[in-house]
MDAnalysis code that builds the backbone (N, CA, C; Angstrom):
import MDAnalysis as mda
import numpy as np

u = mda.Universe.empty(222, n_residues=74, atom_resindex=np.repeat(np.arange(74), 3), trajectory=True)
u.add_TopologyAttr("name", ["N", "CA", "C"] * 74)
u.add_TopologyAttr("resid", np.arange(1, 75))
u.add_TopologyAttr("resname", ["UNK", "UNK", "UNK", "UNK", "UNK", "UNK", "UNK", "UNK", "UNK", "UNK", "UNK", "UNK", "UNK", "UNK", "UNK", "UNK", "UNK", "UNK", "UNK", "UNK", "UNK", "UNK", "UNK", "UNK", "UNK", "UNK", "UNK", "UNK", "UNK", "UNK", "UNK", "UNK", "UNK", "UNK", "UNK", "UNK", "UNK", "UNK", "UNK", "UNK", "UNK", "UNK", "UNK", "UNK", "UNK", "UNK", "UNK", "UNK", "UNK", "UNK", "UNK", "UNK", "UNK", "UNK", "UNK", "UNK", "UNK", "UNK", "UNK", "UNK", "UNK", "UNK", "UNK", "UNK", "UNK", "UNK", "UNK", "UNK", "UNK", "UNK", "UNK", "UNK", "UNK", "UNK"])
u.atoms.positions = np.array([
    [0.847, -1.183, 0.000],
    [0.000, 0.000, 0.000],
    [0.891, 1.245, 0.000],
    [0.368, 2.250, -0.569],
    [1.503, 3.198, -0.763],
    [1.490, 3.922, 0.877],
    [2.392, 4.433, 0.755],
    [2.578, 5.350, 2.510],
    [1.323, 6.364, 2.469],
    [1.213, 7.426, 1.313],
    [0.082, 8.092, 1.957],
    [-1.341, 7.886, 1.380],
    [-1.035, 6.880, 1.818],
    [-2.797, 5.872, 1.216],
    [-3.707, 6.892, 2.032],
    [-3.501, 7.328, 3.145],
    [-4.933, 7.925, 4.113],
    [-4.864, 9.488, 4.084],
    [-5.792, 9.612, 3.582],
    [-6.237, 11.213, 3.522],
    [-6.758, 12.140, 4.996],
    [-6.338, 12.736, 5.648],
    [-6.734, 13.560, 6.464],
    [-8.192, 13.839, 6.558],
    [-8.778, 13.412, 7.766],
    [-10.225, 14.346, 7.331],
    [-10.888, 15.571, 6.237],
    [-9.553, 16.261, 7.125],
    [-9.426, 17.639, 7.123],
    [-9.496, 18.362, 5.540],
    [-8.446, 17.096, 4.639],
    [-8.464, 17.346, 3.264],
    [-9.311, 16.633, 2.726],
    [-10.247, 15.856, 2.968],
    [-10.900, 15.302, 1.871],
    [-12.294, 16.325, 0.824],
    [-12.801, 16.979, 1.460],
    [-13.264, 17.969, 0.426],
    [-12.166, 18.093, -0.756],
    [-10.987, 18.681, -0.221],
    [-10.014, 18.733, -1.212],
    [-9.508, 18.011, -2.045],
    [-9.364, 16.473, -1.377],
    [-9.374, 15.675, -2.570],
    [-10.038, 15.088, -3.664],
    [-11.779, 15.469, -2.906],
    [-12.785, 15.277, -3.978],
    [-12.572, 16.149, -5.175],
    [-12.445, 17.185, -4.658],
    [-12.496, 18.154, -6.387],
    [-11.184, 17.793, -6.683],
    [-10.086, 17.230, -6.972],
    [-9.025, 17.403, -7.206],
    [-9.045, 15.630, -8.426],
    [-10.223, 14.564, -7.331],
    [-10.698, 13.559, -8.313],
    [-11.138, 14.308, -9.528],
    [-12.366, 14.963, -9.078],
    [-13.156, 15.216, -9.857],
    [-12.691, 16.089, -11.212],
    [-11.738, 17.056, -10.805],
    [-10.754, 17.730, -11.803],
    [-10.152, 16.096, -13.047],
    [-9.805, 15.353, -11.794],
    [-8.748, 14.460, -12.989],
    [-9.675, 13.624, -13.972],
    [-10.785, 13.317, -13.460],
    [-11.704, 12.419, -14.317],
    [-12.189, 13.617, -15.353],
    [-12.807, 14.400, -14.862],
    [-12.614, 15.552, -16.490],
    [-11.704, 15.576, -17.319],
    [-10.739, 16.068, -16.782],
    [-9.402, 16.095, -17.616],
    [-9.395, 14.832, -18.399],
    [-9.267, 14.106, -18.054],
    [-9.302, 11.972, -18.878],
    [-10.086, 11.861, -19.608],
    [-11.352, 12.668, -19.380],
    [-12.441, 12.264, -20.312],
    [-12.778, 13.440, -21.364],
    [-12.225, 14.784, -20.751],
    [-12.021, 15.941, -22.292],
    [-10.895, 15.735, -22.944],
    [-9.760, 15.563, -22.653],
    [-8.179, 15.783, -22.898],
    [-7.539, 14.160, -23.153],
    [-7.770, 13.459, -22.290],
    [-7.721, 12.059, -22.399],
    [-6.081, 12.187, -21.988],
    [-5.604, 13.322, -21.134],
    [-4.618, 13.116, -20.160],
    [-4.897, 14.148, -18.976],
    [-4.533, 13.127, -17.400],
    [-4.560, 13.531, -16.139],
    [-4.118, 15.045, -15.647],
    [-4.399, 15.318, -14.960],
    [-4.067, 16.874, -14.312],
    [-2.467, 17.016, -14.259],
    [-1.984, 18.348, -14.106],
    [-0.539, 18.498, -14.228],
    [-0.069, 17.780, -12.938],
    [0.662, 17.662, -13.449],
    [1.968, 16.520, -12.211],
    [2.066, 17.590, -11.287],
    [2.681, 19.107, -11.136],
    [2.434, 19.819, -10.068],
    [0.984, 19.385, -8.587],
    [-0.174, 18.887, -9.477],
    [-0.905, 19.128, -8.387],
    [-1.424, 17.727, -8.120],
    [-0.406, 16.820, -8.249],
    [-0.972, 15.780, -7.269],
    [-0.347, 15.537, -5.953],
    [0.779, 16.348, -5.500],
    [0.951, 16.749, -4.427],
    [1.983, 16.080, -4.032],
    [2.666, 16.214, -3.000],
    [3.461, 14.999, -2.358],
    [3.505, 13.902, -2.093],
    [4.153, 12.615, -2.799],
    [3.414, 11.249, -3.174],
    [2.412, 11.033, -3.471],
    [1.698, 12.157, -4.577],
    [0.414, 11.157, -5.475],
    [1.060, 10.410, -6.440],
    [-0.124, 9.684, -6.573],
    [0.349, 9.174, -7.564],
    [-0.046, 8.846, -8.612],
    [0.369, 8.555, -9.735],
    [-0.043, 8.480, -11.141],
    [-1.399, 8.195, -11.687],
    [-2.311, 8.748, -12.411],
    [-3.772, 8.476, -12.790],
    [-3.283, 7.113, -13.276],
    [-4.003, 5.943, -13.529],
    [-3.908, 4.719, -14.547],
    [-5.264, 4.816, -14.915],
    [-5.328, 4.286, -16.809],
    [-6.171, 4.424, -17.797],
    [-6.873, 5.415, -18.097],
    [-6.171, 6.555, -18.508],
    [-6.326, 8.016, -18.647],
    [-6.993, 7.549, -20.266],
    [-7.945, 7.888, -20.615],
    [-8.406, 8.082, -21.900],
    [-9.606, 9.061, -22.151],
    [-9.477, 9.612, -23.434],
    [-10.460, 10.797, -23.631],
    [-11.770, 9.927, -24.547],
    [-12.894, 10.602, -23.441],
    [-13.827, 10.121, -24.096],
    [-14.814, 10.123, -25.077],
    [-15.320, 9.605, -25.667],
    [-16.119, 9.339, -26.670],
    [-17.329, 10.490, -26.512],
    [-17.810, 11.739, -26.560],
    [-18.974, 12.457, -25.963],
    [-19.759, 13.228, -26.953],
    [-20.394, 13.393, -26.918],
    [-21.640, 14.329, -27.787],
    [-20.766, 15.827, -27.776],
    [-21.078, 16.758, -28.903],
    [-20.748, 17.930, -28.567],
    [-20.459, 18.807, -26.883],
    [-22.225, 18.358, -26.782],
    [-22.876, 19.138, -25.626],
    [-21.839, 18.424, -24.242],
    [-21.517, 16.910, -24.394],
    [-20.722, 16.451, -23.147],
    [-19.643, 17.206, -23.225],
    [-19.167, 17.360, -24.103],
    [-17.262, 17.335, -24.130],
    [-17.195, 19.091, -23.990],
    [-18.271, 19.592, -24.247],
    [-18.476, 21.091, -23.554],
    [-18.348, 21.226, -22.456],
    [-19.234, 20.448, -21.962],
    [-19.340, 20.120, -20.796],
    [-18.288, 19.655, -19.353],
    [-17.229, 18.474, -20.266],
    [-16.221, 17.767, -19.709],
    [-15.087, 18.938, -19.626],
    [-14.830, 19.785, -20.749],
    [-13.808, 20.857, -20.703],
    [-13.696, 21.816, -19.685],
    [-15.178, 22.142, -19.710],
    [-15.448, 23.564, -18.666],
    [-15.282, 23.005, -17.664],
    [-15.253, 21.990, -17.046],
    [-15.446, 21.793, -15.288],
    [-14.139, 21.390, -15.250],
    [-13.107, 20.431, -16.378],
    [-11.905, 19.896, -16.058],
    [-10.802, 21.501, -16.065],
    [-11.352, 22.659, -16.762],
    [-10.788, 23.560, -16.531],
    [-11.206, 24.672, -15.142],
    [-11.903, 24.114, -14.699],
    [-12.230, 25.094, -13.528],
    [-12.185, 24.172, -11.885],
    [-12.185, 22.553, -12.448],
    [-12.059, 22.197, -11.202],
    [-11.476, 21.694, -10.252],
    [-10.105, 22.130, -10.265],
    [-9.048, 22.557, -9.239],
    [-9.871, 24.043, -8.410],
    [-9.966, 24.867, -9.207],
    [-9.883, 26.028, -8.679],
    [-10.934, 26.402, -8.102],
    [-11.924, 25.626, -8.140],
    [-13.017, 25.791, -7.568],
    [-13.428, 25.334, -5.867],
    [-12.053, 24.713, -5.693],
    [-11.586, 23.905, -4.354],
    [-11.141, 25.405, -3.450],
    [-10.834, 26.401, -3.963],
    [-10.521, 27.669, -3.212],
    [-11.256, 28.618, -3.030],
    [-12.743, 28.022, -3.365],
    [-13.371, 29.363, -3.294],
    [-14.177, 29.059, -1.809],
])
């Protein structure tokens, strides 16, 4: 198991949007969030692929994979 398998209470809001950022990203871009922000021992997305979506999804998949890191600071 990796060492920082356990998330802090404290951060898990934070790590939800930070999922939620990377599964956008995989599924508009069909690659994971910048290596900067997976933090100290994250670790690597596995089966990053961009998905298959209707116009209206991949509109959809872009805008939130671009806003949702940052939306963890407001």
């Amino acid at each position: 198991m990796h060492q920082n398998a356990h998330t802090p209470p404290s951060l898990l809001p934070l790590a939800a949007e930070y999922l939620e950022a990377n599964f956008y990203s995989c599924a508009a871009f069909g690659t994971p969030i910048d290596r900067a922000l997976w933090g100290d021992g994250g670790m690597a997305p596995t089966g990053c692929v961009q998905a298959q979506l209707t116009p209206v999804g991949m509109a959809y998949a872009k805008a939130i994979a671009a806003v949702g890191v940052d939306d963890s600071t407001s």
